[in-house]
Structures are given as structure tokens and as C-alpha cells.
KOLVOBA-498580 format. One record per residue (C-alpha): x, y, z; residue in one letter; residue number from 1. Coordinates in Angstrom, 2 decimals. Layout:
REM KOLVOBA-498580
NODE        X        Y        Z  resn  resi
NODE        X        Y        Z     a   NUM
...
END
This chain:
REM KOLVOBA-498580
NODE        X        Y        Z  resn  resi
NODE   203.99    24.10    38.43     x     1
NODE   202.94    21.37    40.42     x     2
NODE   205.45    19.45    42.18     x     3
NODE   206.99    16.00    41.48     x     4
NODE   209.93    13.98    42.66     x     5
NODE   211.63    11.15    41.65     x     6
NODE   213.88     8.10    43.15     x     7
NODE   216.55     5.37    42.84     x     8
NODE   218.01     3.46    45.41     x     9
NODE   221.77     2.08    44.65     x    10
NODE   221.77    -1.09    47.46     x    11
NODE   225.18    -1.54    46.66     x    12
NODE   226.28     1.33    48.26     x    13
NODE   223.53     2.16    50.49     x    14
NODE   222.90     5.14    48.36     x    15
NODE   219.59     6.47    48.03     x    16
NODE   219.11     9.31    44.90     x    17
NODE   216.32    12.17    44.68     x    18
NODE   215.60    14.70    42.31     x    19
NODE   212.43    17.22    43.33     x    20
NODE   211.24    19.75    41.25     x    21
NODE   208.44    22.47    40.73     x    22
NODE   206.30    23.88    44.01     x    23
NODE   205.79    22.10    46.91     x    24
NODE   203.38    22.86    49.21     x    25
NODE   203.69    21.74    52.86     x    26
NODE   200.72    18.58    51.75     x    27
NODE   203.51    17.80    48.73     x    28
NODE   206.19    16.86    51.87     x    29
NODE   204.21    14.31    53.19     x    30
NODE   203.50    12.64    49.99     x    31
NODE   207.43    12.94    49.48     x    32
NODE   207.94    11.23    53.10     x    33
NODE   205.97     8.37    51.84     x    34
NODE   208.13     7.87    48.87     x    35
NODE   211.43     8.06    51.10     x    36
NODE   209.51     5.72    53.44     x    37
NODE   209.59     3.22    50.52     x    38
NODE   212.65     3.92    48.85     x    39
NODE   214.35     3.08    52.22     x    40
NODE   212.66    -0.56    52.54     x    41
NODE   214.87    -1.04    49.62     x    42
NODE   217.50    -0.87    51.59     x    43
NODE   220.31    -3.58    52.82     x    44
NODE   222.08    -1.65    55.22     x    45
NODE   220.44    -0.64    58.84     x    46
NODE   218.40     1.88    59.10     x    47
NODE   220.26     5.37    59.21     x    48
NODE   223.41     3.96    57.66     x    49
NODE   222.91     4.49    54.30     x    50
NODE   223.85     7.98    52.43     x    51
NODE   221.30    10.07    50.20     x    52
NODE   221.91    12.73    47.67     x    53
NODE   219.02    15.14    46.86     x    54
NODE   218.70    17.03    44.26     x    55
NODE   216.96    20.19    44.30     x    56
NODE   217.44    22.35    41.19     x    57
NODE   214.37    22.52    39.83     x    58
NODE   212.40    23.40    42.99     x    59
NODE   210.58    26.57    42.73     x    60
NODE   210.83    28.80    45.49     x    61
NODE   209.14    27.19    48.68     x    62
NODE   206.55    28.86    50.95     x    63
NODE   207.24    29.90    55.05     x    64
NODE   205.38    26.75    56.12     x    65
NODE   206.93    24.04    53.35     x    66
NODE   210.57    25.69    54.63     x    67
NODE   209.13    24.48    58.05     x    68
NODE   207.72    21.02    57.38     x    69
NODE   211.35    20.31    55.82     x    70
NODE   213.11    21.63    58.72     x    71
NODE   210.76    19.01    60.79     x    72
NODE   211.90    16.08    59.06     x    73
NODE   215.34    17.40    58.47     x    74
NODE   216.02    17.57    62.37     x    75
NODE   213.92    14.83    63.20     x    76
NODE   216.21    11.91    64.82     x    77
NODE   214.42     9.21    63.51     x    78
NODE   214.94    10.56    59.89     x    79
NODE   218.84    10.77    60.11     x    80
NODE   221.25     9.65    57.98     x    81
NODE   224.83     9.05    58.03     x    82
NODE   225.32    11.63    55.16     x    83
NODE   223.17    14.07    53.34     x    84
NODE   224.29    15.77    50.34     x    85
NODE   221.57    18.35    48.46     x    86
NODE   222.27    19.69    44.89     x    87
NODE   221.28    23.63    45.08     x    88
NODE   221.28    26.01    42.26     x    89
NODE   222.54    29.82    43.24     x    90
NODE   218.84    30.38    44.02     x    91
NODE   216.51    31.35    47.40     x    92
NODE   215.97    27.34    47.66     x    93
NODE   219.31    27.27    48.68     x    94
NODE   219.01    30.19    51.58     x    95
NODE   215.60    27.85    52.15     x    96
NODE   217.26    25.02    53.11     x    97
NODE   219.69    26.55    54.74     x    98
NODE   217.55    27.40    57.27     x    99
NODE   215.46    24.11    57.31     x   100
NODE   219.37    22.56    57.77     x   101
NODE   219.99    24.38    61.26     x   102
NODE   219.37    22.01    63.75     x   103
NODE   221.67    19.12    61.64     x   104
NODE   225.51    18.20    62.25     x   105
NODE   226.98    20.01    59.41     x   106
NODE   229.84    17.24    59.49     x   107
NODE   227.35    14.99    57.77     x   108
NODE   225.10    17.27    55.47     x   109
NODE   226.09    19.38    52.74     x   110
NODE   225.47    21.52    49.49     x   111
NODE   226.93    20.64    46.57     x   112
NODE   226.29    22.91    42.86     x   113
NODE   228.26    19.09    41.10     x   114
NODE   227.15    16.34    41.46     x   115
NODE   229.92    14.33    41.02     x   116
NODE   231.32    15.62    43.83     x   117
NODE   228.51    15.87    46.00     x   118
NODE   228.37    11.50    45.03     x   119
NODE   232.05    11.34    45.76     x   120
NODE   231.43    13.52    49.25     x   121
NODE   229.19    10.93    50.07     x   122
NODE   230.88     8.02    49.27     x   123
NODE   234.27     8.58    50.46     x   124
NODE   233.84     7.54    54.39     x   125
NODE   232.86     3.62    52.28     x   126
NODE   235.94     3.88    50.11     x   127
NODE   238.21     4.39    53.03     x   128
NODE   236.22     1.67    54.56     x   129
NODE   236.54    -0.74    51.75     x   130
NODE   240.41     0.64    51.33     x   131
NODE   241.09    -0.33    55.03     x   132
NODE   239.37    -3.44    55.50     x   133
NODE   241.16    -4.61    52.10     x   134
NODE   244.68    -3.88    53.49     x   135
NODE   243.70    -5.44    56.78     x   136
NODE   242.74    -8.94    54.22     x   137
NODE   245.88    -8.54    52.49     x   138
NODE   248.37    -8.67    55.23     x   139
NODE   246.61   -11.20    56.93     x   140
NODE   247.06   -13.41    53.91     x   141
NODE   250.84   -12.32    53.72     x   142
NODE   251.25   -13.30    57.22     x   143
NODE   253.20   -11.60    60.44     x   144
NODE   255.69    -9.10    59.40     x   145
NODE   259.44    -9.00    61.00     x   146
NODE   261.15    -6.48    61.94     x   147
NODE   264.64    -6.45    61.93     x   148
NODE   266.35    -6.15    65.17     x   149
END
């Protein structure tokens, strides 16, 4: 099956969405690398600050030297992201990039089987963002509080 990937970017939330299926080859990465290259020019945000969720599903099982030209760009620091969330099926693919994973922070990458909460996961740093900087605008408006003495 050859192999064949997809993407949306949400610039809204600096949220960039993959799905990847069939068999890729170590060749099929770079074409994939390309793709990310242009799906983050999309973006608003600066670069590393936006989240991505990949999902991986429907990839076939990968060969020794694909495993390896992930793990190159997944460790690379000049391909980081804030977060990283992968949807895995109970399959090798997950053991596979496991391995390509090693060398990340596992505070910002994970493996998700639902993808709602692998979206929520990634998201949930901005909402207490968005949460905090809202209070901070509201009490401003309402002015100093007192406190009694």
C-alpha cells in the first residue's frame, strides 16, 4: 500500500492536524517533511509554538530505517514543538514510535488511542492561557479590590 498523508492547519489555535497512512519508506519521510514544511508557513504563531496532532492509525508497519529517519526529525531541535500528540492503534507502529520518541521531553509529546482527548491534551496549556489572561481583563475593568481591615 503505498503511503499517503494528509493536512489541515487550524491558525486559530496554532494547531496543525495529520493523518498518515499505508507504508512509508524512509524516501516517503522526506516527501512528508516537505508537506509539514508548508503546512507550517500557514502558521500565525512563531515558529515552534504551535501544537500538532498526528494521526497514525492507518500506518502499516514501518521498516528499521523509516523508524530511524522519524526518530531524526522527531529529536531534531529545529523541528520541535510545544506539544505533540500522535493517535496510535494497539499495533507495532505504536512500539515504532516509541522508540523514534526517545530522545523527546515526554512532558510535551504523547499517545493518545481518542482523539478528542489527545485535541483537548493539546489544547489545554491555551485554555488556561486564555482563562488567565481573561480574569486578569476582568478585574482590571472592575478596578482595585479592598480589603477590609
Amino acid at each position: 500500500m503505498h503511503p499517503g498523508f494528509t493536512f489541515e492547519v487550524d491558525g486559530r489555535r496554532n494547531l496543525v492536524r495529520f493523518v498518515l497512512n499505508g507504508l512509508f519508506m524512509p524516501e516517503d519521510v522526506s516527501a512528508f517533511l516537505k508537506a509539514r514544511r508548508e503546512a507550517h508557513a500557514k502558521l500565525t504563531c512563531a515558529p515552534g509554538q504551535h501544537v500538532t496532532l498526528t494521526d497514525l492509525r492507518a500506518i502499516k508497519i514501518l521498516p528499521q530505517e523509516t523508524v530511524g529517519a522519524w526518530a531524526a526529525h522527531l529529536t531534531d531541535p529545529k523541528t520541535r514543538v510545544r506539544r505533540l500528540a500522535f493517535l496510535v492503534g494497539p499495533t507495532l507502529v505504536r512500539s515504532q514510535l516509541m522508540r523514534a520518541l526517545a530522545g523527546r521531553d515526554p512532558r510535551h509529546t504523547r499517545c493518545f488511542t481518542d482523539h478528542a482527548k489527545a485535541e483537548a491534551w493539546l489544547l489545554e496549556e491555551d485554555a488556561a492561557a486564555l482563562e488567565a489572561a481573561s480574569r486578569c481583563r476582568s478585574s482590571r475593568k472592575q478596578g482595585p479590590t479592598r480589603r477590609a481591615a
